[in-house]
N, C-alpha and C positions, 0 to 999 in steps of 0.2 A: 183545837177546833179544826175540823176537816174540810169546812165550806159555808158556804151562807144561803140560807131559801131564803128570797128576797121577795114577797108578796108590796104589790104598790097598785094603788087603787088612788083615780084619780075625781074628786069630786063634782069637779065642771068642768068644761070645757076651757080651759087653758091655754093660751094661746104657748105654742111649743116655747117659744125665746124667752118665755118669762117662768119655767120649770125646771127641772135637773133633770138631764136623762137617765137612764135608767144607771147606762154604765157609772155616770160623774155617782149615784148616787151608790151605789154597789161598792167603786174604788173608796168612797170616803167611810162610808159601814166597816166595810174590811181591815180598813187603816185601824179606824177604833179598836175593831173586837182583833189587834194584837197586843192590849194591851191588856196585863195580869188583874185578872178576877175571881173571885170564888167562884161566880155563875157558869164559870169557863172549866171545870174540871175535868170536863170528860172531852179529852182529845180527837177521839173519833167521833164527836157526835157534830152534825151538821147544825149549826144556830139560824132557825128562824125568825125573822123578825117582820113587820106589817108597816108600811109606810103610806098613808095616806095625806093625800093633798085637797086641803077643804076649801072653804069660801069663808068669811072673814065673821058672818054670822054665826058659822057652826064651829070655829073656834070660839068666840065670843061664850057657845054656848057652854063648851067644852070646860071652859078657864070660870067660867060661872059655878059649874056643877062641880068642880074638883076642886078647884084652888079659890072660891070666893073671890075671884076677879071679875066685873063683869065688863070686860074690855076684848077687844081682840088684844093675842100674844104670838109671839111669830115659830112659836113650838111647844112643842108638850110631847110626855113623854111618858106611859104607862106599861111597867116592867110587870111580868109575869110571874108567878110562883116558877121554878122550877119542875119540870115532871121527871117520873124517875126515871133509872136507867135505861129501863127495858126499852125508851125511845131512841130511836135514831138520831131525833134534831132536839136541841131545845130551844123552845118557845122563849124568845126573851123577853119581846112586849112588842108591842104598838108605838111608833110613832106619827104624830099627826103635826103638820107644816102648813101653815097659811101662806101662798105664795104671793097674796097682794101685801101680806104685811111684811116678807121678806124684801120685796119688792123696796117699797118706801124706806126699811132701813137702810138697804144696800144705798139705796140714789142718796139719802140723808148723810150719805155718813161718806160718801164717795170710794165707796168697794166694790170690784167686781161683784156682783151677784151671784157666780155661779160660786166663788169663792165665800162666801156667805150662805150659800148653800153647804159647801163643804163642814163651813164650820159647826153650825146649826145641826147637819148629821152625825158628827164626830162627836159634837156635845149631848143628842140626844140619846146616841148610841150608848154613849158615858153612864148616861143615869138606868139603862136598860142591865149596865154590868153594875150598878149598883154605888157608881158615884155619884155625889152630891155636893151642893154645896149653899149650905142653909148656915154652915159656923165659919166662920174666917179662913179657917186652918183650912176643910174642905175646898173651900173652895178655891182656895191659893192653891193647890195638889189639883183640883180637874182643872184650871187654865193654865197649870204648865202642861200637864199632859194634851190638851187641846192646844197651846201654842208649838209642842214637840212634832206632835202628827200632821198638823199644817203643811210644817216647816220641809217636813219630810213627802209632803207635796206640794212646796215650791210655794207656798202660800204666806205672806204675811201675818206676824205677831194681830191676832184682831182687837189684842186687847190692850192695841197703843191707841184703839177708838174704838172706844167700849160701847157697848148696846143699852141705848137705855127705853128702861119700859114704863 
């Protein structure tokens, strides 16, 4: 992969201290997409991906229409088909972050927030390269790979206090 278009669209007005900047959220993207995927084939193609920060209703609404949750969730993550070669970048998907609900797990659980931020990126990025983890195995294979990438920025094991939803 040759670069990342980093599109980030911000719902409401936010107060700055309770967000990722752009860069925290870039470095923590990056981190992820080195890690081996099929989605990842073409080395010169620049990977785009969409990051938007909602308000706690329009996840609510989001996790209702997708996953039959009707709760707020403090991420979601919508991977894109693939386009063919003839493109420059590819389109990996959409990720959408509730920052009030990021908020309350960070103070909950006693985490930095921005490192909460980190992890939430690195994890959603995961499922945009087509990890998952809905069976055991999965998902033991994407938190070591989300505990590796952390680590490799200086960030704490998250899942010695695990997120519960």
């Amino acid at each position: 992969m040759s670069g990342l278009y980093l599109r980030i669209a911000v719902d409401e007005a936010f107060d700055k201290t309770t967000i990722p900047s752009r860069r925290l959220a870039r470095d923590a993207i990056l981190r992820a997409l080195t890690v081996s995927s099929p989605r990842l084939t073409e080395p010169q193609r620049m990977a785009e991906i969409s990051l938007a920060l909602v308000s706690n209703e329009e996840i609510t609404a989001l996790n209702d229409q997708y996953r039959q949750r009707q709760q707020p969730t403090n991420c979601l993550s919508f991977p894109q088909d693939p386009l063919p070669p003839v493109f420059r970048r590819d389109l990996l998907g959409d990720i959408v972050i509730a920052p009030a609900v990021v908020a309350e797990e960070a103070a909950a659980q006693g985490k930095s927030l921005m490192n909460h931020y980190r992890h939430l990126l690195i994890h959603s990025t995961l499922h945009l390269l087509g990890y998952d983890h809905m069976e055991e195995q999965e998902a033991l294979v994407m938190e070591q790979l989300e505990t590796r990438l952390l680590a490799e920025m200086g960030v704490a094991d998250p899942y010695l206090n695990p997120i519960h939803e």
